[in-house]
C-alpha positions as CSV (number, residue, x, y, z in Angstrom):
1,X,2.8,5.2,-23.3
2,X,2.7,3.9,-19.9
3,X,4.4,0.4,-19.5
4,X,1.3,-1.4,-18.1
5,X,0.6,-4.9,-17.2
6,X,-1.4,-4.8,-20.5
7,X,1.1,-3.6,-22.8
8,X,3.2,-6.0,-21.6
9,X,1.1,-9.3,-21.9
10,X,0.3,-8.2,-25.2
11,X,4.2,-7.5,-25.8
12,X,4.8,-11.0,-24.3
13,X,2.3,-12.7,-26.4
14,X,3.8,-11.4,-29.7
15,X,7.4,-12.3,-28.5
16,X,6.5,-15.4,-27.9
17,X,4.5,-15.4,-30.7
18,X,7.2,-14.7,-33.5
19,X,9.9,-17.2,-31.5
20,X,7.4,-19.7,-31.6
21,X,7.1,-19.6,-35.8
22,X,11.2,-19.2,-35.9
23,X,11.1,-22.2,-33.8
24,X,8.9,-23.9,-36.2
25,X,10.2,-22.7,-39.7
26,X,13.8,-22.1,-38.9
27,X,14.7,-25.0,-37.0
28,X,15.6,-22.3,-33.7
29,X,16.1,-23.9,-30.3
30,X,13.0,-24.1,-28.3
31,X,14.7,-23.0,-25.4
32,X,14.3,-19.2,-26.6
33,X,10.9,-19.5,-25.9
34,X,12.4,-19.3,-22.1
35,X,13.6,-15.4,-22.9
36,X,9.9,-13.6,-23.5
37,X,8.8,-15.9,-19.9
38,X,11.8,-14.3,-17.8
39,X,11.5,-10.8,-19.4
40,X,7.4,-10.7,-18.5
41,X,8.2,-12.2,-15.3
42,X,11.1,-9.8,-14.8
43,X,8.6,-6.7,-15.7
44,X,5.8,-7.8,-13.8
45,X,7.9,-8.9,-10.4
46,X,9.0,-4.7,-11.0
47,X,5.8,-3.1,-11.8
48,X,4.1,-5.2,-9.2
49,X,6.4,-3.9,-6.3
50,X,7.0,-0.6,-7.8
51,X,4.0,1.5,-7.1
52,X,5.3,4.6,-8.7
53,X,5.7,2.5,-11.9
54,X,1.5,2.4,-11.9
55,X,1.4,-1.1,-13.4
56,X,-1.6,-2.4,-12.3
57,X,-3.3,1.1,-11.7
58,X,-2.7,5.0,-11.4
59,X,-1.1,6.6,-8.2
60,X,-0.4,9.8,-6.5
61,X,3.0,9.4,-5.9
62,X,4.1,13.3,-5.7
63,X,2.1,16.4,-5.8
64,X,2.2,18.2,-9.0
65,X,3.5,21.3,-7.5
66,X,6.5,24.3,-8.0
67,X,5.9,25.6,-3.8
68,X,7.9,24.6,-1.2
69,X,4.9,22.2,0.0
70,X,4.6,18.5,1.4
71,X,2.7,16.0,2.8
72,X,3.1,13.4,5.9
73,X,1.6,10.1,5.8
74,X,1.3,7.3,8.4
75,X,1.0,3.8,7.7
76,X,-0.5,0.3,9.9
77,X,-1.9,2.9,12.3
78,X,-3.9,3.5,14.7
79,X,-1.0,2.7,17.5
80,X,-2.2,3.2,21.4
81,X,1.4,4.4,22.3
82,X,2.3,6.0,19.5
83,X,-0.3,7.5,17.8
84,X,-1.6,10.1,20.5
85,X,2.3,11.5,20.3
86,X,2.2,11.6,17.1
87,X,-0.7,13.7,16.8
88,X,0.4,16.0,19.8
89,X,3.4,16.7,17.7
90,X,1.5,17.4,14.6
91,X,-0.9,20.1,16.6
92,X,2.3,21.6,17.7
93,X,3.8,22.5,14.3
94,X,0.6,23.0,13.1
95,X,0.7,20.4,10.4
96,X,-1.7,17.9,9.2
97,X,-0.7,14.7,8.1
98,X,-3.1,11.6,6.0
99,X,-3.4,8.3,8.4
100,X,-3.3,5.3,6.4
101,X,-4.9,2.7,8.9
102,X,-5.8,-0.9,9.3
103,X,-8.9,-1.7,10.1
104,X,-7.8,-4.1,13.0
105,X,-5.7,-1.9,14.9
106,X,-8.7,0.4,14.7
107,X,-10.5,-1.5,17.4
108,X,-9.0,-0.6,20.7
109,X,-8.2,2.5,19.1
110,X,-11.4,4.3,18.3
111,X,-10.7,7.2,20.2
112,X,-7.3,7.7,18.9
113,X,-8.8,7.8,15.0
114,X,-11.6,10.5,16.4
115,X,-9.2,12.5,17.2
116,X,-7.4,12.7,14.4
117,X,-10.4,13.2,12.5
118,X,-11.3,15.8,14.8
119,X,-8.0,17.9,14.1
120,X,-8.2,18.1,10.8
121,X,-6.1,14.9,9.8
122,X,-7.0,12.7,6.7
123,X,-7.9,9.2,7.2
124,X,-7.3,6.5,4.4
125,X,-7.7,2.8,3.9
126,X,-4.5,0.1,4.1
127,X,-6.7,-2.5,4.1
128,X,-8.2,-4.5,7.1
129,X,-5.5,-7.1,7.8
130,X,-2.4,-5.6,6.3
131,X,-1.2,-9.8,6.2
132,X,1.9,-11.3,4.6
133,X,-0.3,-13.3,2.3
134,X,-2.6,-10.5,1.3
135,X,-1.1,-9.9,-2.5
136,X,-2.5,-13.1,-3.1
137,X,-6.2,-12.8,-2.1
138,X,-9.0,-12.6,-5.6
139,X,-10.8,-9.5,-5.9
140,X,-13.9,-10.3,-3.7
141,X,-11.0,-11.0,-0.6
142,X,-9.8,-7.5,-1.6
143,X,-13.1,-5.8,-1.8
144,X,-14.2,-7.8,1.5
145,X,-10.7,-5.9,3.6
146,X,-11.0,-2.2,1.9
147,X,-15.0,-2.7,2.7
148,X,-14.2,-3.7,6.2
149,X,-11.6,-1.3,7.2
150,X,-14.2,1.6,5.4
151,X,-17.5,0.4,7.4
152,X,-15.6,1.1,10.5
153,X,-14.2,4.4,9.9
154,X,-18.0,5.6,8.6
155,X,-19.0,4.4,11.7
156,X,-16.5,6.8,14.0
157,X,-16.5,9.3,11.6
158,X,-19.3,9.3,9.3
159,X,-16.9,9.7,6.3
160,X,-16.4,7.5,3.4
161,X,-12.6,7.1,2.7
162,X,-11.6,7.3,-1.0
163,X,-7.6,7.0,-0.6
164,X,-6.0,4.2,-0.1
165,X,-2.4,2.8,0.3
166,X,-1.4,-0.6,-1.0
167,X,0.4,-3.3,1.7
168,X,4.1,-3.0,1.7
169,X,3.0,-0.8,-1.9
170,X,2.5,-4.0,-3.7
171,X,0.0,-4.3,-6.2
172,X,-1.8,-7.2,-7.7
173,X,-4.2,-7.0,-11.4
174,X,-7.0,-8.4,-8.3
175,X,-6.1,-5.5,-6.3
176,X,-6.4,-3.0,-9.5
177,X,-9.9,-4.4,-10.1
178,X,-11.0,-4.0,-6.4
179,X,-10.3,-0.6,-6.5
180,X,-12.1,0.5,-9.6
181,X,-15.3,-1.0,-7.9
182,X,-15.1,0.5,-5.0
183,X,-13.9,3.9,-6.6
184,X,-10.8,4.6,-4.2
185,X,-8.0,6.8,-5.3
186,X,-4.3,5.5,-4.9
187,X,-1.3,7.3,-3.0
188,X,2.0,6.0,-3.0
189,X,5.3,7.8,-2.1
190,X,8.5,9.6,-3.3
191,X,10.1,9.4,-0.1
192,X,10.4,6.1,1.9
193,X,11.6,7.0,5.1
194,X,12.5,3.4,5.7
195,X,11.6,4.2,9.7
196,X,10.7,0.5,10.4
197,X,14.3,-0.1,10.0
198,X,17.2,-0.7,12.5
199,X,18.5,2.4,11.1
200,X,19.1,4.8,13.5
201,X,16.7,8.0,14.0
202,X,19.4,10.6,12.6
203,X,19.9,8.1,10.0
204,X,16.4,8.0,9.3
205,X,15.8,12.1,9.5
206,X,19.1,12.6,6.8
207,X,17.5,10.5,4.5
208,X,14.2,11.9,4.3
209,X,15.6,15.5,4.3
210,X,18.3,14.9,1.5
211,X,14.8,13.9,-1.1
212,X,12.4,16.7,-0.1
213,X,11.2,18.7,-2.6
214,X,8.3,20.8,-3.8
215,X,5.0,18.2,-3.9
216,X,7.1,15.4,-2.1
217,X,4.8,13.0,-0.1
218,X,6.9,11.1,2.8
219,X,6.0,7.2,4.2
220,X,6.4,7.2,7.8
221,X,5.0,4.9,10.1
222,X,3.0,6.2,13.8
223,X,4.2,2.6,15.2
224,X,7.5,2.6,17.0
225,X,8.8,5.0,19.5
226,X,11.2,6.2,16.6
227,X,9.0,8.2,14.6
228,X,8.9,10.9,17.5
229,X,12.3,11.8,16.6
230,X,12.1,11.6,13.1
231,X,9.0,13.2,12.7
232,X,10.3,16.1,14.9
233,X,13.8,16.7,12.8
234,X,11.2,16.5,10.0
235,X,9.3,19.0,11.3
236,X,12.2,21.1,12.3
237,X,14.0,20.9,8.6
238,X,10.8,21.8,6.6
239,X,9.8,24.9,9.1
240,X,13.6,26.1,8.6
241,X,13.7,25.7,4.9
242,X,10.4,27.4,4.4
243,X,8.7,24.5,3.6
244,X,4.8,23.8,4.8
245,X,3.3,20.9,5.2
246,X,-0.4,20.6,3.5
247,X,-3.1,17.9,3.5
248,X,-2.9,15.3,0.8
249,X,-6.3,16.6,-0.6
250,X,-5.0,20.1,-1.1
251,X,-1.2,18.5,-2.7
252,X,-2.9,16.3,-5.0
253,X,-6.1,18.4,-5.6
254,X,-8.6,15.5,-4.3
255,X,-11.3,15.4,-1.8
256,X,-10.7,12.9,0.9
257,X,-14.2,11.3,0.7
258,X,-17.4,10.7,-1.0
């Protein structure tokens, strides 16, 4: 049984429950009543930041597979100096990759996201604003970002996204309930390259290639002149290693869009 934010209230509320009556029969300190609070906080502060723990809801966060395959993923894309590199890089190894973009940096940027589209990439939702203070918007303020970032991808593309990355991988029971409505499928990560960093690029490319594996799915990020580097010793260690790199729809076995 997974360890879900429902399992634990109901774990909580029996907890507290059964101190309350020792409290009241046996004469026992209120102050335990403190213990099943910090352990449901303690949970939900993990499970909430933890998107491989699927707390709030279900994610891909590896591909189910025994080959020697992968997938890339970019997050807070589309960038207008990064992004066309990126892709040039991609179309040189002959890999695709999944873009994970936010809505706002799509205007400006239209042509960049065509293109992708055009070569075969994947495009998925991050949400619209990708803000500090987004874990703590209700579900209608959640609905209202993954609708906005979606109506502007139909409108370059004509394709209805149905995967989508959480914010800094955080998520939120609103979150969860947004994403039931608007049927999108969630992908996480098994590999954090951690490229945002003031780690250094070789720093950056060891890491990532010490945790691939068969059905591993890498974070990077098409936003910072590092990710050429990174994404080239990437590309360099799986083609050596006789790894390929697939789509997200053929690792996890889902379709991309409606």
């Amino acid at each position: 049984m997974n360890v879900t934010y429902k399992v634990v209230g109901i774990s909580f509320w029996i907890l507290f429950s059964l101190i309350g009556l020792m409290c009241l029969f046996f004469d026992a300190s209120v102050t335990w009543l403190i213990v099943p609070s910090l352990l449901y906080m303690a949970v939900t502060i993990y499970g909430s930041s933890c998107i491989e723990a699927n707390y709030y809801t279900d994610s891909y966060c590896t591909g189910n597979s025994s080959e020697k395959v992968i997938a890339l993923t970019f997050d807070d894309g589309p960038n207008g100096q990064y992004t066309p590199s990126v892709l040039a890089l991609l179309a040189e190894y002959n890999a695709t990759a999944t873009f994970f973009v936010i809505g706002k940096n799509i205007l400006g940027n239209e042509a960049i996201l065509t293109k992708a589209d055009s070569e075969g990439h994947c495009i998925g939702n991050h949400t619209f604003s990708h803000s500090y203070l987004i874990d703590f918007k209700r579900v209608l303020g959640f609905k209202h970002e993954l609708e906005q970032t979606s109506e502007i991808v139909f409108k370059l593309i004509g394709k209805k996204m149905r995967l989508f990355r959480p914010p800094y991988g955080v998520t939120t029971s609103s979150l969860a309930k947004a994403l039931r409505i608007l049927n999108y499928i969630v992908v996480g990560w098994n590999i954090r390259s951690f490229d945002t960093t003031k780690a250094s690029t070789s720093t950056i490319s060891q890491r990532i290639q010490r945790q691939i594996k068969p059905g591993s799915i890498i974070l990077l990020h098409d936003t910072s002149d590092k990710i050429i580097h990174v994404l080239e010793e990437t590309l360099n260690y799986v083609k050596e290693n006789d790894y390929k790199v697939v789509s997200l729809e053929q690792l996890l076995g889902e379709v991309a869009y409606n």
